[in-house]
Rosetta silent file (secondary structure, phi, psi, omega in degrees, C-alpha in Angstrom):
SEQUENCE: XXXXXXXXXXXXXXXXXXXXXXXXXXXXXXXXXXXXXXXXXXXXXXXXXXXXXXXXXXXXXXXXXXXXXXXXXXXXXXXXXXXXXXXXXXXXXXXXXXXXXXXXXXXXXXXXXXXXXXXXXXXXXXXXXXXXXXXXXXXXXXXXXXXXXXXXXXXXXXXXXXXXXXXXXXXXXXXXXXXXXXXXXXXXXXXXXXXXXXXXXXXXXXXXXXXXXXXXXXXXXXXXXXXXXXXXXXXXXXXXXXXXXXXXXXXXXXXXXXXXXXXXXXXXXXXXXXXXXXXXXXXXXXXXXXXXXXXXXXXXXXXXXXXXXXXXXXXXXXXXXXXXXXXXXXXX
SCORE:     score description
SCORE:     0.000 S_00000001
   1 L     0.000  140.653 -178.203   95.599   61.810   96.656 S_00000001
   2 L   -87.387  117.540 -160.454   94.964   61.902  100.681 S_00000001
   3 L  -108.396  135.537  176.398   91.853   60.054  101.629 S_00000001
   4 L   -91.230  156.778 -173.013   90.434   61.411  104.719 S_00000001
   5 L  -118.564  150.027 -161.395   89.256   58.369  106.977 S_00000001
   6 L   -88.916    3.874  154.917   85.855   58.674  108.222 S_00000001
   7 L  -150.223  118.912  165.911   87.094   59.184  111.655 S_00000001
   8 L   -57.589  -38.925 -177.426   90.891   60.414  112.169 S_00000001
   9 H   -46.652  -35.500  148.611   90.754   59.162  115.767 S_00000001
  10 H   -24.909  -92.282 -166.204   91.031   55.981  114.196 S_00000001
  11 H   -39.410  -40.720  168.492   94.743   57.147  113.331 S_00000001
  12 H   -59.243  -46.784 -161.595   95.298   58.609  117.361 S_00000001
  13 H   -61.155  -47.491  179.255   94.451   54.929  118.148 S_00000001
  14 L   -55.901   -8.413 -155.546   97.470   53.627  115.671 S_00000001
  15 L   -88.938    2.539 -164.230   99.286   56.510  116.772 S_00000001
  16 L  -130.803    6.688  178.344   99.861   54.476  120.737 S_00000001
  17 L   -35.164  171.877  128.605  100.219   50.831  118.513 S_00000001
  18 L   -71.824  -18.553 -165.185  103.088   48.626  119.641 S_00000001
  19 L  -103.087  119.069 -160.469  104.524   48.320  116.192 S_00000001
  20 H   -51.794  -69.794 -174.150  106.903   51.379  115.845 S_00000001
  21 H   -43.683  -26.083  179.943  106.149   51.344  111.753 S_00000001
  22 H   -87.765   -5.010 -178.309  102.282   51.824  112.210 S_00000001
  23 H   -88.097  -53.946  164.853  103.175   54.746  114.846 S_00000001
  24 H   -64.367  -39.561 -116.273  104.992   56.353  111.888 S_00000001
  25 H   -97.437  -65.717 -174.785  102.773   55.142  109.196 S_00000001
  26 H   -40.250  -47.229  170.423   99.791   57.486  111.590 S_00000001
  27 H   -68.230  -31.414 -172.714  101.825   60.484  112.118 S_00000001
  28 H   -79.425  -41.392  169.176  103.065   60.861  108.790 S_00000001
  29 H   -87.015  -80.889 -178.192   98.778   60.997  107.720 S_00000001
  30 H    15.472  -84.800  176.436   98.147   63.156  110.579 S_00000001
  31 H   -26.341  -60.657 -175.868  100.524   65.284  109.327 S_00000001
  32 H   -50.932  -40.783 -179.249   98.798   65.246  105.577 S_00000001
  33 H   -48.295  -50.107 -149.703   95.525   66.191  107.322 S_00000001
  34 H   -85.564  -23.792  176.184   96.564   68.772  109.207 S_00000001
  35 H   -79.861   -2.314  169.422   98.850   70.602  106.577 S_00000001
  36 L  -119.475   27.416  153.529   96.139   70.955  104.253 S_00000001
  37 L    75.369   38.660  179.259   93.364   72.320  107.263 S_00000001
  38 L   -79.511  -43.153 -173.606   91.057   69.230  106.349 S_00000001
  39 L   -98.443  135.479 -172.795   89.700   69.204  110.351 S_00000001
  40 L   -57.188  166.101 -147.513   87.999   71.254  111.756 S_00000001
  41 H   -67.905  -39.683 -173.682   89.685   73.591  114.560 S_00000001
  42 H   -76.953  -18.442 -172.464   88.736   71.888  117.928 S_00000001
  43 H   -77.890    2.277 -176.592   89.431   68.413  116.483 S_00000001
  44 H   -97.288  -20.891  179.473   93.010   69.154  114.849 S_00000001
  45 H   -57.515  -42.735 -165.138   93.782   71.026  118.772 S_00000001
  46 H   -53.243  -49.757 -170.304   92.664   67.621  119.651 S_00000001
  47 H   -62.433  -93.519 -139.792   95.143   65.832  117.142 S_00000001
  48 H   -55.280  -88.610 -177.272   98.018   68.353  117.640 S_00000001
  49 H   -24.184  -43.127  175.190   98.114   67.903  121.536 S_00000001
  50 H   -65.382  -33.104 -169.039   97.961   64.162  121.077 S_00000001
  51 H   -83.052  -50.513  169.402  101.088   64.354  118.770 S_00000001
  52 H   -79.820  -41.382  161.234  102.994   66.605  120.858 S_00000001
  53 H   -40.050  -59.212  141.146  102.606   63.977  124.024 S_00000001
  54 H   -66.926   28.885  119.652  104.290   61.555  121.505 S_00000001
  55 H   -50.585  -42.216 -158.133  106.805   63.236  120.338 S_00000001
  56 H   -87.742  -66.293 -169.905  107.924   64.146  123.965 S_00000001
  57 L   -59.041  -18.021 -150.260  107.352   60.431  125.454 S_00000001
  58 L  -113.741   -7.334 -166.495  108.812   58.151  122.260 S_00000001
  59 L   -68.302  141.720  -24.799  111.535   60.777  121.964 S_00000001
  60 L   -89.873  166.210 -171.500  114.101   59.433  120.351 S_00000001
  61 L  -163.915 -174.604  167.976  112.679   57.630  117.885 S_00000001
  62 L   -95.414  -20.274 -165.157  111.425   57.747  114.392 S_00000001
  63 L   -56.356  -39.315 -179.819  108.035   57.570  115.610 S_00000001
  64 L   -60.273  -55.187  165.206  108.826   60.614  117.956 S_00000001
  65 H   -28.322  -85.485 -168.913  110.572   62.633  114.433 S_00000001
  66 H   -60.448    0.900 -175.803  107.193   61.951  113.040 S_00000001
  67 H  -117.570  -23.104  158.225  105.003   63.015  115.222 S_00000001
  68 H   -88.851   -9.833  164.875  106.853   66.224  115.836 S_00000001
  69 H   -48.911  -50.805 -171.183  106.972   66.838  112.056 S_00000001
  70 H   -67.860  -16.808 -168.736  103.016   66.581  111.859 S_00000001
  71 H   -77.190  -15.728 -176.181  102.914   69.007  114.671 S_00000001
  72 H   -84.967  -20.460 -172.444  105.358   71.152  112.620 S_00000001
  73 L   -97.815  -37.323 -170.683  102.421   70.662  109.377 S_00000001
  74 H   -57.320  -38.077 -170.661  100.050   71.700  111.829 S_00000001
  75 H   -71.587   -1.577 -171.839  101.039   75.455  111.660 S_00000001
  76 H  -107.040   14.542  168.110  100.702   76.150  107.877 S_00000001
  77 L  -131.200  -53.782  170.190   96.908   76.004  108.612 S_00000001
  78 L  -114.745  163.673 -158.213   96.410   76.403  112.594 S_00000001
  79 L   -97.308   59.705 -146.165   97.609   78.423  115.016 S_00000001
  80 L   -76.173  143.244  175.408   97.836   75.627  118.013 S_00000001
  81 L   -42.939  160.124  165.877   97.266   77.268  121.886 S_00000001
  82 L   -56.062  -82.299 -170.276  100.476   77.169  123.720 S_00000001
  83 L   -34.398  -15.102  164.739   99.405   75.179  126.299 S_00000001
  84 L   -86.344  -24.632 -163.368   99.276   72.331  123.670 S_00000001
  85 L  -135.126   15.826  174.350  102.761   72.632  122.335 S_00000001
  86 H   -80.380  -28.388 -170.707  104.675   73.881  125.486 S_00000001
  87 H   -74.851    9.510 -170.168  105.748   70.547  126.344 S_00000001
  88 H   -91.982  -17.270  178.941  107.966   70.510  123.347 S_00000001
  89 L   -55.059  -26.587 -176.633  110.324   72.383  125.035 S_00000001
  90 L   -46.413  -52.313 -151.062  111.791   69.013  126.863 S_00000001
  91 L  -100.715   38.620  158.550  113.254   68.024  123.272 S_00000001
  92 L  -108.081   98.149 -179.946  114.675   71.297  122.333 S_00000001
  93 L  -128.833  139.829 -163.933  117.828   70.676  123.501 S_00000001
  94 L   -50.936  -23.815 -179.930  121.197   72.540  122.198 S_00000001
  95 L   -68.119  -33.631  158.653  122.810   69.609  121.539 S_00000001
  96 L   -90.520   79.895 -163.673  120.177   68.970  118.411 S_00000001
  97 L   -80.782    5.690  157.711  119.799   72.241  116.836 S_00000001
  98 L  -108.591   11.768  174.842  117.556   71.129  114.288 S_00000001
  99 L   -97.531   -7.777 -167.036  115.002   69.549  116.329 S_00000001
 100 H   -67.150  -35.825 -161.941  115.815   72.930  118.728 S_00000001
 101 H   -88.989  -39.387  175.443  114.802   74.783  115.589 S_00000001
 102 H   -70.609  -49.500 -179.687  111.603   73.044  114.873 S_00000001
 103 H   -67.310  -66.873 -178.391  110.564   73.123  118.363 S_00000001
 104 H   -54.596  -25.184 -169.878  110.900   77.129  118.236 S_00000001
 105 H   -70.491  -91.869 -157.789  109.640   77.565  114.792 S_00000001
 106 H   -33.833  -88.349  177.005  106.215   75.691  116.551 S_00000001
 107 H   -23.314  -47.402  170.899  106.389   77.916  119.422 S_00000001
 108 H   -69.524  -47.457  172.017  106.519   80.928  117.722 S_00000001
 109 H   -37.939  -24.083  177.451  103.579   80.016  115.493 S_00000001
 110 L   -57.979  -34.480 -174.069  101.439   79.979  118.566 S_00000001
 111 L    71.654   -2.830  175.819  101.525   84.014  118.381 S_00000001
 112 L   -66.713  112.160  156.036  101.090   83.733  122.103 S_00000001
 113 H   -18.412  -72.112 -155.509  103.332   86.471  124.258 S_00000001
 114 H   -63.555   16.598  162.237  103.825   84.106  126.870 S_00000001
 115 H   -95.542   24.670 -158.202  106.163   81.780  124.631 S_00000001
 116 H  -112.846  -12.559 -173.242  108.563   84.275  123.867 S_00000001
 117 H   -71.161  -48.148 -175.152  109.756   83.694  128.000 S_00000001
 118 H   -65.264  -38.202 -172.804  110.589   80.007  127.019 S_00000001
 119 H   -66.611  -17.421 -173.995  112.190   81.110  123.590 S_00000001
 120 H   -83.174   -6.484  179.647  114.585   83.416  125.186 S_00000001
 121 L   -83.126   14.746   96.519  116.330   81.262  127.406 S_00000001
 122 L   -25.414   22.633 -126.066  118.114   80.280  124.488 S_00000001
 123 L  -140.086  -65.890 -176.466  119.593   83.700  124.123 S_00000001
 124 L   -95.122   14.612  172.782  122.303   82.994  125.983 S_00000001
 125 L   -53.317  160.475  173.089  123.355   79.784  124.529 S_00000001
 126 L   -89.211  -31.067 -159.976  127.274   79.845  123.536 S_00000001
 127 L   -82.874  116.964  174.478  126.631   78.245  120.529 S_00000001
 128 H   -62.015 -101.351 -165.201  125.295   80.902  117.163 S_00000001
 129 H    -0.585  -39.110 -161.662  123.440   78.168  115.648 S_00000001
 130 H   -82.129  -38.444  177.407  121.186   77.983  118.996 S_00000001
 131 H   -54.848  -28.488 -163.843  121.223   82.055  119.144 S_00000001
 132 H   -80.452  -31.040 -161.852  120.051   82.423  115.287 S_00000001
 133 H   -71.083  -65.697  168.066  117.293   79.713  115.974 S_00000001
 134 H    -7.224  -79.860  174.518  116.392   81.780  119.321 S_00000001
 135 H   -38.991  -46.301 -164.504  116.298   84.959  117.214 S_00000001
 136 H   -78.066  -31.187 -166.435  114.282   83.894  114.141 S_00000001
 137 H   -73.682  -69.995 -152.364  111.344   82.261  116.573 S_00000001
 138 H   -53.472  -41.601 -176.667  111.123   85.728  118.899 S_00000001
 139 H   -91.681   19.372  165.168  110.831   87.484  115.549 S_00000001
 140 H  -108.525    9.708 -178.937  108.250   85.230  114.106 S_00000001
 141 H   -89.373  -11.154  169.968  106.211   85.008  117.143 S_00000001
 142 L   -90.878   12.929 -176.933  104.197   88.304  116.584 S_00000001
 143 L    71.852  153.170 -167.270  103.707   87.408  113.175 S_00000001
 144 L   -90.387    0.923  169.655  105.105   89.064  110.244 S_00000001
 145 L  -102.839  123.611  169.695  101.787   91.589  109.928 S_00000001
 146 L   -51.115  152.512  -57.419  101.795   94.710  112.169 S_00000001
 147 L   -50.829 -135.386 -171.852   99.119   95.163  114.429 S_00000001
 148 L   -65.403  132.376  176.506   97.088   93.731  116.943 S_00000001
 149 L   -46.165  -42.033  165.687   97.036   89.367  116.678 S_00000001
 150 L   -49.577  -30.099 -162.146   93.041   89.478  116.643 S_00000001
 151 L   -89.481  -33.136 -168.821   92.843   91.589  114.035 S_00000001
 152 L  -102.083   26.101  178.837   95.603   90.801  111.083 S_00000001
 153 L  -142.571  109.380  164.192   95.163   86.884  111.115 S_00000001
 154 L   -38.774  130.841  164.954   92.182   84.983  108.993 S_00000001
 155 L  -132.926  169.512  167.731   90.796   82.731  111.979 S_00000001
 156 H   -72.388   -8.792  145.163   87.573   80.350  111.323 S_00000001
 157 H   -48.112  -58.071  174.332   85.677   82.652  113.559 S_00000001
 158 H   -79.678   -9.796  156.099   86.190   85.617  111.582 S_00000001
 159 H   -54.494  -52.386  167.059   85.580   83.673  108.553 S_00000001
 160 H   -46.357  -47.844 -161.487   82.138   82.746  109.828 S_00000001
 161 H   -77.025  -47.999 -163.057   81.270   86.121  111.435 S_00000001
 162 H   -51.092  -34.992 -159.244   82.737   87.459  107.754 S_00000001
 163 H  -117.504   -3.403  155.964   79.940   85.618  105.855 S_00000001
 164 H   -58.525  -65.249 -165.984   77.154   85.971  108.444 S_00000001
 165 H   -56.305  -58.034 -171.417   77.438   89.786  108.212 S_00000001
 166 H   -47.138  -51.699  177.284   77.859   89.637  104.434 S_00000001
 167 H   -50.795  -41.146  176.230   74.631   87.456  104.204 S_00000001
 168 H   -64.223  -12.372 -150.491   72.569   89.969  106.325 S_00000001
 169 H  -106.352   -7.624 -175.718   73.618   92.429  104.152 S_00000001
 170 H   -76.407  -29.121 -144.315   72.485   90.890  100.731 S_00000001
 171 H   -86.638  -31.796  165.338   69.687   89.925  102.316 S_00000001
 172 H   -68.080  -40.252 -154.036   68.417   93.567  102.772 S_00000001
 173 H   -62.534  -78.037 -168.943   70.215   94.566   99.442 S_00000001
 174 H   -38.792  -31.865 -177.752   67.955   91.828   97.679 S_00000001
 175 H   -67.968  -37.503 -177.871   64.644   92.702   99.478 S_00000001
 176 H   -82.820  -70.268 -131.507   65.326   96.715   97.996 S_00000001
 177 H   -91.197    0.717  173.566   67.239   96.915   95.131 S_00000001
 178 H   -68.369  -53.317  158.846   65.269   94.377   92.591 S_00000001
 179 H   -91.482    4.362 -169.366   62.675   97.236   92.542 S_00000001
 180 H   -81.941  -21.235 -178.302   64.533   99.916   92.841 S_00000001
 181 H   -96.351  -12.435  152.306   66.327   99.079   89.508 S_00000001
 182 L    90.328   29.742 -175.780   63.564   97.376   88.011 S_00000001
 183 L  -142.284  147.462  158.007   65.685   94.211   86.872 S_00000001
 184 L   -59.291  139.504 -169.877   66.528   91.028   88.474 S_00000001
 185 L  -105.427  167.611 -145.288   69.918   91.702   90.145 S_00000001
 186 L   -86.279  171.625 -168.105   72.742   88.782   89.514 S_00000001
 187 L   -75.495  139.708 -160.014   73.259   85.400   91.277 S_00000001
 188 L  -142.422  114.037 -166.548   75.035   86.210   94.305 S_00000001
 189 E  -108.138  126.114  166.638   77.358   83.550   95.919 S_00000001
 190 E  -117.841  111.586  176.369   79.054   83.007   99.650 S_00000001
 191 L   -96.632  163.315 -138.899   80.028   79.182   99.394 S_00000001
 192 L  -109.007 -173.279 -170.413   80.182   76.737  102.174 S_00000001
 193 L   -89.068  126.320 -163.872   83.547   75.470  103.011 S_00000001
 194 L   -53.774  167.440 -169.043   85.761   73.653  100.110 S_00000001
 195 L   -87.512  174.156  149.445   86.038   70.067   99.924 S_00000001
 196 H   -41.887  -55.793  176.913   88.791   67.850  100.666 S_00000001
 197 H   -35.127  -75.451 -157.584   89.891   67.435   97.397 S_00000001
 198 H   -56.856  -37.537 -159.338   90.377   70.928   97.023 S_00000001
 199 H   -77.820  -42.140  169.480   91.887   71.677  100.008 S_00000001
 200 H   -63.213  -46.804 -175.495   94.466   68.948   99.200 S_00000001
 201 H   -57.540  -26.665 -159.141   94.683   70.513   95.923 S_00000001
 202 H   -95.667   -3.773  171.400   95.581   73.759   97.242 S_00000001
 203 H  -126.405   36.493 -161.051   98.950   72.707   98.829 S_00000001
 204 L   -94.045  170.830  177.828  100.077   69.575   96.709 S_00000001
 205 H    52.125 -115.603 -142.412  104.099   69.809   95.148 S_00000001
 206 H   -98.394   23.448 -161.799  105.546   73.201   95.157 S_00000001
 207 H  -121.181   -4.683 -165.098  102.064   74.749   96.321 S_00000001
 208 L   -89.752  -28.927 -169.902  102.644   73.920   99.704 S_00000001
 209 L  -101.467    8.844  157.342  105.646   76.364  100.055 S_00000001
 210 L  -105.963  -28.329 -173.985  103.310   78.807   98.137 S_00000001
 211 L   -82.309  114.982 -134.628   99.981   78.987   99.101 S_00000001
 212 L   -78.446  162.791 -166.242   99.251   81.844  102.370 S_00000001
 213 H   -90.816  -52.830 -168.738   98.370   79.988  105.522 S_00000001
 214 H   -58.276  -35.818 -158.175   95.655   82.602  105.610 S_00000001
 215 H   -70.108  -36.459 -176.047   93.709   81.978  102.176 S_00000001
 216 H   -56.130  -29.037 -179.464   93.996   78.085  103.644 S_00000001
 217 H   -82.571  -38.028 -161.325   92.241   78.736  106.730 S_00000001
 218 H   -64.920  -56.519 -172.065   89.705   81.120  104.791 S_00000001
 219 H   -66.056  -18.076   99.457   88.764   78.373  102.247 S_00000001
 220 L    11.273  -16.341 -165.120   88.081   75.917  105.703 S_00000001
 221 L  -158.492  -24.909 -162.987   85.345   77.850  105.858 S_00000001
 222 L  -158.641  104.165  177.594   84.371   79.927  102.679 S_00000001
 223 L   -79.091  -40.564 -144.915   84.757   78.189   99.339 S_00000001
 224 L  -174.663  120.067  176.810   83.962   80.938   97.003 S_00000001
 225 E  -128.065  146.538  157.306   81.716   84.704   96.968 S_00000001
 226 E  -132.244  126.954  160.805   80.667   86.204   93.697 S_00000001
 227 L  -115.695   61.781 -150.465   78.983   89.397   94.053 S_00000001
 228 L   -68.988    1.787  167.432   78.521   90.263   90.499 S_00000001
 229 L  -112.075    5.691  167.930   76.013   93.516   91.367 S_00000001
 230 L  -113.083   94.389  160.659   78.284   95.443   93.892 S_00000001
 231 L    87.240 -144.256 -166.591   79.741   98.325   92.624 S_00000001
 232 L   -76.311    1.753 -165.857   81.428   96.634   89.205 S_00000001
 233 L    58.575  143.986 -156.179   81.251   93.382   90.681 S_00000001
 234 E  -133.879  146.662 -164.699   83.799   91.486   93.169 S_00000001
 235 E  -141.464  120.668  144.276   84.579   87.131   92.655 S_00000001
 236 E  -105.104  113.779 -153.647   86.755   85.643   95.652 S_00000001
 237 L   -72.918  155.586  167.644   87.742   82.559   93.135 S_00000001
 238 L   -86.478  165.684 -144.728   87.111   79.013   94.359 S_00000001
 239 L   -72.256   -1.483 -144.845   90.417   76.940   95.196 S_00000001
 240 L   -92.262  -85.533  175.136   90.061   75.156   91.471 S_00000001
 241 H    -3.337  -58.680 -171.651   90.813   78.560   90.109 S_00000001
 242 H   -78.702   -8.466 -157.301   93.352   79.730   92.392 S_00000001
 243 H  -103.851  -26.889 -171.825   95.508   76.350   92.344 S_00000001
 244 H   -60.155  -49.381 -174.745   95.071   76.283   88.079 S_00000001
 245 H   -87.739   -6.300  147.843   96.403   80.014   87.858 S_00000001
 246 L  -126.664   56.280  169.449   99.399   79.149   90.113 S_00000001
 247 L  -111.850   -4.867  168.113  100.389   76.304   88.747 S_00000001
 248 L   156.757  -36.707 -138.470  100.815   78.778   85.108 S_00000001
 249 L   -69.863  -31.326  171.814   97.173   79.216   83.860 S_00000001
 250 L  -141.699 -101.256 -168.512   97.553   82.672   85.186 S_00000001
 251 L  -102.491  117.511 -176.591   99.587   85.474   87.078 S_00000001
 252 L  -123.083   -2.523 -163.012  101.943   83.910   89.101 S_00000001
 253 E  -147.769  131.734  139.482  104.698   86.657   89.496 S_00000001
 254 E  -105.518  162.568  178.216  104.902   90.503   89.746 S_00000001
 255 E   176.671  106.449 -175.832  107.635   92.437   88.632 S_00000001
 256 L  -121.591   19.106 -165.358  107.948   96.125   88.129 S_00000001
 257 L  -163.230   32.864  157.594  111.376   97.083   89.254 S_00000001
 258 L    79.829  -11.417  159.980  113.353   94.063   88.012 S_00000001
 259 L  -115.070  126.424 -152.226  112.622   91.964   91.161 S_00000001
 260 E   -76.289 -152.305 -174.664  109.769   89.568   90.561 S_00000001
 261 E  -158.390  146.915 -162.960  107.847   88.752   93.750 S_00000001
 262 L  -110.666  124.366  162.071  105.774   85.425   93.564 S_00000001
 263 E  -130.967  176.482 -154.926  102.015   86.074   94.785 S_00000001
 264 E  -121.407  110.104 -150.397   98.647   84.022   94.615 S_00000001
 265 E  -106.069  157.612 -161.556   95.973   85.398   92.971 S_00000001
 266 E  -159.146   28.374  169.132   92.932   84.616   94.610 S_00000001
 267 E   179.131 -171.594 -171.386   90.083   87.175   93.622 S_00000001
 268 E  -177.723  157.998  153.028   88.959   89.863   90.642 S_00000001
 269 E   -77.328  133.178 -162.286   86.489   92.597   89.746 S_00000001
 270 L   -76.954   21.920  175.634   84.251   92.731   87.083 S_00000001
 271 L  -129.191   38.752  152.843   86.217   95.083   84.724 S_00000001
 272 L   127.807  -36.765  167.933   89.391   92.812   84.667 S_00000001
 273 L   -35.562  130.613 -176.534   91.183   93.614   88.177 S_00000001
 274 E  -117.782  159.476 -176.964   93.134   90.899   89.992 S_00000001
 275 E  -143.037  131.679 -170.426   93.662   90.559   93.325 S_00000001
 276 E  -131.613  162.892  149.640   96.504   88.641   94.755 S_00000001
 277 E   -74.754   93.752 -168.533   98.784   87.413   97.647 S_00000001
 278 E   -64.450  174.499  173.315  102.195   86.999   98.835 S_00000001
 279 L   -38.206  -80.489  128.027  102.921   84.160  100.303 S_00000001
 280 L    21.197  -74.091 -140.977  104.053   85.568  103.526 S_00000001
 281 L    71.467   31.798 -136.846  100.589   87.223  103.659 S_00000001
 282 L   -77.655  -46.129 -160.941  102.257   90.527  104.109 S_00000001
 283 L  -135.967  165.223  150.269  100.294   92.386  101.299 S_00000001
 284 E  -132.678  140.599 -158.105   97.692   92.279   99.017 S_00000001
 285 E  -101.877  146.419  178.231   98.358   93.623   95.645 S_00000001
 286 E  -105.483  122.957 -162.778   95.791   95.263   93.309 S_00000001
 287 E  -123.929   82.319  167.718   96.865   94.167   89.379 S_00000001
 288 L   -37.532  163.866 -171.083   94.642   96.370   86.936 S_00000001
 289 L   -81.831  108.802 -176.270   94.243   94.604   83.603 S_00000001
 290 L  -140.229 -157.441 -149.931   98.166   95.099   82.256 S_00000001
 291 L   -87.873  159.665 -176.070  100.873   93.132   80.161 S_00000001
 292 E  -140.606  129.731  145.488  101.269   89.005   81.878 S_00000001
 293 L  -152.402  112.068  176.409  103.941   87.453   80.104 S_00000001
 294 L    81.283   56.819  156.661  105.046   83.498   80.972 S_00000001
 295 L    93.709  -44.160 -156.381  103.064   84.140   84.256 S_00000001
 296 E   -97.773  125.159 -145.238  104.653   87.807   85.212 S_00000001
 297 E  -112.425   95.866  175.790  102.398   90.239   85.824 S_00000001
 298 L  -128.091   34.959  169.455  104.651   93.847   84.658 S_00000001
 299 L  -104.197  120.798  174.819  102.509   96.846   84.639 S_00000001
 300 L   -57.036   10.520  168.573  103.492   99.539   86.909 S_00000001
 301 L   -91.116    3.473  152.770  100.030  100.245   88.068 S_00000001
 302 L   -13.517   81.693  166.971  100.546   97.497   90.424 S_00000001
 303 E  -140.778  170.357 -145.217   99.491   98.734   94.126 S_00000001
 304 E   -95.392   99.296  150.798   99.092   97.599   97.222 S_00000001
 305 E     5.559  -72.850 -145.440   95.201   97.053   98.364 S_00000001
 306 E  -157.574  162.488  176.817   95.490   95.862  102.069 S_00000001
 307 L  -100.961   18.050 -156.087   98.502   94.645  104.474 S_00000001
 308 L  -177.286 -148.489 -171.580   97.268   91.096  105.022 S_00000001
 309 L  -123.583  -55.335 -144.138   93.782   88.968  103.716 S_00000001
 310 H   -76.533  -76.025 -171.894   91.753   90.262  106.626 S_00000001
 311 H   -25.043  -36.203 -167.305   92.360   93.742  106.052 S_00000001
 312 H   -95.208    0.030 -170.703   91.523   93.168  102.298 S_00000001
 313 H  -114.468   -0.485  168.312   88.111   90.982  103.485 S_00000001
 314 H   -65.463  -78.084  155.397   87.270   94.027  105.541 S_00000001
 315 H   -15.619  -59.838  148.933   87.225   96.388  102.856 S_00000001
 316 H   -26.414  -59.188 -126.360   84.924   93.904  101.057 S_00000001
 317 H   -92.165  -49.306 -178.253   82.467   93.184  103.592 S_00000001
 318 H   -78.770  -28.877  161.357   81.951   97.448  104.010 S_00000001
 319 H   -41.485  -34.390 -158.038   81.974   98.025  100.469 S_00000001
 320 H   -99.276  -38.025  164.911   79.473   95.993  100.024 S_00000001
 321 H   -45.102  -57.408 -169.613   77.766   97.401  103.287 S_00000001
 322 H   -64.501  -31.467 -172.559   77.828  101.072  101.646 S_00000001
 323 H   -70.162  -19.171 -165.116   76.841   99.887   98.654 S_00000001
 324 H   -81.034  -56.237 -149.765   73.453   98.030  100.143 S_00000001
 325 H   -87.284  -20.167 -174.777   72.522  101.319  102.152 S_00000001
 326 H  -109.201  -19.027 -150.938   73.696  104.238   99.517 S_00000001
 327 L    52.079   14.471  176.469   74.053  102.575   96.034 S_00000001
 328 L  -128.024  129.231  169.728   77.672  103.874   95.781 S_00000001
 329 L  -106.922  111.320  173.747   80.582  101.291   96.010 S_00000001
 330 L   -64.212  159.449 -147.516   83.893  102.681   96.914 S_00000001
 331 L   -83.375  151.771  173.028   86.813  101.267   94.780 S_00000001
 332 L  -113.265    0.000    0.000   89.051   98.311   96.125 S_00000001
């Protein structure tokens, strides 16, 4: 278990120590913080920036290794500005093609255009090893979801704006629709942002190389919604849920055409409908109540929802609009 310290800056101070081991000992929790999105956005920018300035000054070292590793942890939750992580180019140099490789991988995570000028000068290396690492960073820097970068990426802005809108809209729903049906209508949940624990929980062992960057940022912000009176009712599960069914408890695999595909199911419907991720965050699949066996999800009614989490938290947020102003909720 990761114990958050009641102020990480404590850890920046250890992180400038004289004794080399406590300079690792800081980067190495750093790291733990930041890969499972426990701090909030400006203070992990804060962190991240601080990390990349040692990396670049202690480089080499181990201390330097570790501190570009956390900065490398940083990315499976945020998205750090360029201008924070540009200075990593000094240590991508061809002669170490896996710190060359690390350093690009980070760069491309920024999703910022203007890093794709520093990844290309690398292009023209002699060496393939330097070319492939080149290559893979230009074609992860627009992200692996098609359209615009505001739009296809969970950020904690649009989570917030996501549950502010949702709230106004219950809030009218509830003032109407108690008399219009002439029953109390059901407890209706948007939860506050998940704990540590959970948050730790949601990337520990083999979950780390499973669990969508996006749902991690979402739950940062939004623990849980049950809407159990719109349209047939719609549950985004809380992280206890999601980490229990993929660790076995439930659908951990589709697989209609003889190749599974491993996604993360992370919501449901009232008449049985699951709703899950890939990893990736490429799609989100809609998995009607069919045969699960050992985990694998293998009913061909299997289809695909949304291209990403926002796109599928869209859909939400106006179903649930149409449903407040019309009484009719179109189908997810």
């Amino acid at each position: 278990m990761i114990h958050l310290p009641a102020d990480p800056s404590l850890l920046l101070v250890r992180l400038t120590s004289p004794g080399l081991d406590a300079r690792v000992a800081a980067a190495e929790e750093l790291a733990d913080l930041l890969r499972v999105g426990a701090l909030q956005q400006e203070q992990a920018e804060q962190i991240i920036g601080r990390l990349a300035e040692a990396a670049v000054a202690r480089h080499p070292g181990a201390d330097a290794d570790a501190a570009l590793h956390a900065v490398g942890e940083a990315t499976v939750c945020y998205r750090p500005p360029l201008p924070l992580v540009q200075g990593l180019i000094a240590l991508a140099s061809p002669a170490d093609p896996a710190v060359l490789d690390r350093v690009l991988d980070i760069l491309a995570c920024t999703r910022d255009p203007a890093a794709a000028d520093l990844i290309r000068t690398y292009l023209a290396d002699p060496r393939d090893d330097v070319r492939a690492a080149a290559q893979r960073a230009l074609t992860e820097l627009p992200g692996r979801i098609p359209g615009a970068t505001p739009q296809r990426y969970v950020t904690p802005a649009y989570a917030d704006q996501w549950a502010r809108d949702l709230s106004a809209d219950l809030a009218m729903f509830t003032s109407t629709s108690e008399d219009d049906r002439g029953h109390p209508c059901g407890e209706r949940t948007i939860g506050a942002a998940a704990t540590h624990a959970e948050l730790v929980a949601l990337t520990a062992g083999e979950l780390c190389h499973v669990m969508p960057s996006d749902l991690l940022i979402w739950y940062r912000r939004v623990r849980e919604v049950s809407l159990p009176d719109i349209g047939n009712g719609y549950f985004l599960h809380p992280p206890d849920l999601v980490v229990a069914d993929a660790r076995g408890a439930g659908v951990q695999w589709i697989d209609t055409d003889g190749r599974p595909e491993r996604v993360v199911v992370f919501g449901s419907d009232g008449g049985g409908t699951l709703y899950a991720l890939t990893p990736t965050g490429t799609a989100v699949y809609r998995l009607p109540p069919g045969q699960v066996l050992d985990g694998v999800y293998r009913d061909s009614a299997v289809s695909t929802v949304a291209p990403h989490l926002v796109g599928f938290l869209d859909l939400l947020r106006a179903a649930t609009r149409d449903h407040v102003r019309t009484g009719v909720t179109p189908g997810l």
